[in-house]
N, C-alpha and C positions, 0 to 999 in steps of 0.2 A: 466305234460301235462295240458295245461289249457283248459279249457268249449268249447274257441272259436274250438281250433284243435280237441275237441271230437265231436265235434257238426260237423265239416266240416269233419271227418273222418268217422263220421255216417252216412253222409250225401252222400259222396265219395260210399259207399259200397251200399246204397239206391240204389242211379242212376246209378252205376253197375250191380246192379242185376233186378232193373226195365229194364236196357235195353236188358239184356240177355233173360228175361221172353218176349219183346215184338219180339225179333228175335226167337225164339220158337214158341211166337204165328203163327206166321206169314205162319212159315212152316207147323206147324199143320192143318191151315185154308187151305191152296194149298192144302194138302195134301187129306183132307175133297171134295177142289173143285172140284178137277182131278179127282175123283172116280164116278163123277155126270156127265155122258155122253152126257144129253141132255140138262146139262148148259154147258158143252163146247161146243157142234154144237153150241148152241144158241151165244154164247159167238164168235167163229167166222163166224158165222151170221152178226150177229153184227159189228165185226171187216171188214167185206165185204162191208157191207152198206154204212160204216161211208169211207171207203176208195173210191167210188163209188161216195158218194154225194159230198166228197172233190174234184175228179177230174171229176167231171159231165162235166162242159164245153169242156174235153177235149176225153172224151171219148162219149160222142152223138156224132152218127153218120149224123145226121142230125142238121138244125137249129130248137129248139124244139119253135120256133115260127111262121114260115115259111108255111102261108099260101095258100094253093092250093083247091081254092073250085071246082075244075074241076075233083076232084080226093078223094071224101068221101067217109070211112067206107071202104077204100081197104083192102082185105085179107092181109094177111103177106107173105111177099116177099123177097128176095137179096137186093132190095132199102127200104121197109120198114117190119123191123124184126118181127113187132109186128102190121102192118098196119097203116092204118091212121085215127085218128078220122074226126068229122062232118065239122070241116072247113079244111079238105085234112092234118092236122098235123101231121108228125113220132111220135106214140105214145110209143115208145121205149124210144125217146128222150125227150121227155117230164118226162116220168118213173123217169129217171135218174135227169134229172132237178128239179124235183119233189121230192126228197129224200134229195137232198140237202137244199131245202129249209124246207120239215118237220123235218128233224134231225135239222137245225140247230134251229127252234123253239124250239125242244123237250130240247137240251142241255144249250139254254143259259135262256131256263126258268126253267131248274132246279139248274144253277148257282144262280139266282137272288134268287130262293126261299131258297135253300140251307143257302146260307149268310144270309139270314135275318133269317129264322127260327136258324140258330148253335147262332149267336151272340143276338137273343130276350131270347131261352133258356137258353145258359151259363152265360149270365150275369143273369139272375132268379135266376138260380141253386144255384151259387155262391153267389150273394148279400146276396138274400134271403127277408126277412121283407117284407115292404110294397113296395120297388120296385118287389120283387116276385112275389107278388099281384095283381098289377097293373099293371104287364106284362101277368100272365096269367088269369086276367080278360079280359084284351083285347083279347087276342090268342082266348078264349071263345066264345069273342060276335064273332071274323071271321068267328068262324066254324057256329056262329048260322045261322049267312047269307048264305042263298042259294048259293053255290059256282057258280054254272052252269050260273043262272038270272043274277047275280052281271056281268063275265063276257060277258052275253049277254048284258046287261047296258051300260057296260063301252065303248065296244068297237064300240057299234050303236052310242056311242053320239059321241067319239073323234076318229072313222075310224080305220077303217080295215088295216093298214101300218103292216109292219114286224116290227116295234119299238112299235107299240101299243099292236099289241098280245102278245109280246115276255113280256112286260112290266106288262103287266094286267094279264096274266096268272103267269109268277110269282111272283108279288104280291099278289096274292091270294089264294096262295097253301104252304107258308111256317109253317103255324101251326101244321101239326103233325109233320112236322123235330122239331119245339120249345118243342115241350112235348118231344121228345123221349132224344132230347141233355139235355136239363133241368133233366129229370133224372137219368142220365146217369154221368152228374156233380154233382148232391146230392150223389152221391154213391162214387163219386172217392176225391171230397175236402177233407176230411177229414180221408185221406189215408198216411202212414208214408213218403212218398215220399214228400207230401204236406206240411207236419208237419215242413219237415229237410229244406224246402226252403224256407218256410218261416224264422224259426229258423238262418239263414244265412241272412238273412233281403230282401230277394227278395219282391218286388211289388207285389200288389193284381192283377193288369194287368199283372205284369211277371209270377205269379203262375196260373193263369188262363189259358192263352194262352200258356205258354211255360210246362206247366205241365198234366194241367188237359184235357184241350178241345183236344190234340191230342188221348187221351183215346176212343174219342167217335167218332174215323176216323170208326170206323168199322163199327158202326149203320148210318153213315154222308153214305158213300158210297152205304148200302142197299137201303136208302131214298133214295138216286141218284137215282138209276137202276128205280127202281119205279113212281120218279117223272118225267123222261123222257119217261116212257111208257104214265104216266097220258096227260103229256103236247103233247106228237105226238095225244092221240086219240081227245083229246079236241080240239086242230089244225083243225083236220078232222072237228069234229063235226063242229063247227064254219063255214070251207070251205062249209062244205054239206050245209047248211044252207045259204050261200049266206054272209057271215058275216067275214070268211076268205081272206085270201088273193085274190085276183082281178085277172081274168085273161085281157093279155094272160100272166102274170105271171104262172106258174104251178109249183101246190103241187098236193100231192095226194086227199087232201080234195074236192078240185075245178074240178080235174078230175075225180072223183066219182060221185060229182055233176052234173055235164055240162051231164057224161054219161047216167044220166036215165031218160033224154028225148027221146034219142034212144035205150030204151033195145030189141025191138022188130030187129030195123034195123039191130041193132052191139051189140048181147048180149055177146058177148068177151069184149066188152068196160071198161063197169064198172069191171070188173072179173078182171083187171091186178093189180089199184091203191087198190080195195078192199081184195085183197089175202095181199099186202104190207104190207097193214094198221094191217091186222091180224096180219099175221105172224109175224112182227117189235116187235107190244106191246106183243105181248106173246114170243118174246123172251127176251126183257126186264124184262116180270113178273118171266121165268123160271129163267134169271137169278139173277135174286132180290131173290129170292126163295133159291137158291142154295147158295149165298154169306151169307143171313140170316143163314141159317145153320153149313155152315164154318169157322162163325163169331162168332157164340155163344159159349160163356166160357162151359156154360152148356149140350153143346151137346156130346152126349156118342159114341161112334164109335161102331161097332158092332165086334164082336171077331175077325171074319174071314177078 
């Protein structure tokens, strides 16, 4: 038998038994998550929202921009669920309006931050040397910058658009995903799976990307959960602050805002977008919380 057919036969048994260990993981982790009660409410919680802010246009009962100023700060009623804010608006409808537009901040700024932090760390991890260096001296000086001022910066000089927040938030929040994937890749390169693929002459891209960076799905997903909790509250923030989205566009940020000119009149007003805004990122955090747990090699299950 020659070297090449040992090498491929080793190599054969590797990624058999690499893939058998990651089907195992996998059950183990469910197994870990199902037993966490208040990451699964949270979890379809979650699952409600995200289904809500997809079919927002179709399920407001109202036009959630549909101005009647003859008819402000009405109680809740059969024609409006939840009453009307200060320019006569269904603030039900608005609610829902408003979820779709904070989720989708939340999700496509922890896409952008995602990718740029997985691919600034594993290319670190793996290079290594002075590109290592010079990736995470940079990752450094980002965190040294004020995160918060920077995207108040950016976004007073080139506007408040859904393509500016979405863009400036995240670019500016991918640095802890770069440390956690960066060494997450120093622990896995130089692991017998890695050895045998190379050995068989795969590419330093094919071994990267095809071997090593899926290893680090499981901490990539914690950082999700997380980074959409970060990007919905800084959303808000931004809205509260006049710097958000514009109305009558409506998110929850703008409609927390706009409400606390009238806490005296309609102090139910702010109480609907600001319960969201809670409830949302704390069920994001319990479930960041709970996947972290379920994902960890190291974590010990208790007897019973």
């Amino acid at each position: 038998m020659t070297s090449v057919s040992v090498a491929a036969t080793g190599s054969s048994a590797v990624a058999a038994e690499a893939k058998h260990s990651t089907r195992s993981f996998w059950r183990v982790a469910w197994r870990r998550f199902r037993r966490n009660r208040i990451a699964l409410a949270s979890a379809v919680f979650l699952l409600v929202i995200c289904l809500v802010a997809l079919f927002a246009p179709t399920l407001a009962p109202q036009n959630p921009n549909a101005v009647n100023i003859l008819f402000p700060h009405q109680p809740p009623s059969s024609e409006h669920l939840l009453g009307t804010d200060e320019s006569g608006r269904d603030v039900f409808s608005r609610l829902l309006v408003g979820a779709r537009v904070s989720i989708a901040v939340g999700i496509t700024s922890m896409i952008i931050s995602i990718t740029i932090g997985a691919l600034v760390g594993s290319v670190a991890g793996f290079v290594g040397r002075w590109v290592d260096t010079i990736l995470m001296r940079l990752t450094d000086g980002m965190m040294a910058i004020p995160y918060f001022f920077l995207v108040l910066i950016v976004v007073a000089v080139f506007g408040t658009s859904f393509r500016n927040i979405v863009m400036v938030i995240g670019a500016t929040s991918w640095m802890v995903v770069a440390r956690i994937v960066r060494s997450e890749v120093l622990r896995y390169r130089n692991y017998e799976f890695v050895t045998a693929a190379r050995s068989l002459g795969a590419s330093n891209l094919r071994v990267l990307f095809r071997h090593v960076v899926p290893h680090t799905i499981p901490s990539i997903i914690v950082a999700a959960t997380l980074g959409v909790a970060n990007a919905i509250l800084l959303e808000s923030a931004l809205s509260y602050l006049g710097l958000g989205l514009q109305p009558p566009q409506a998110s929850w940020g703008n409609m927390l805002s706009n409400s606390q000119a009238y806490l005296f009149d309609n102090p139910t007003l702010p109480l609907y977008p600001g319960t969201l805004i809670l409830v949302t990122v704390l069920a994001f955090n319990f479930l960041g919380d709970a996947l972290r747990d379920a994902l960890d090699p190291q974590y010990k299950e208790s007897s019973h």
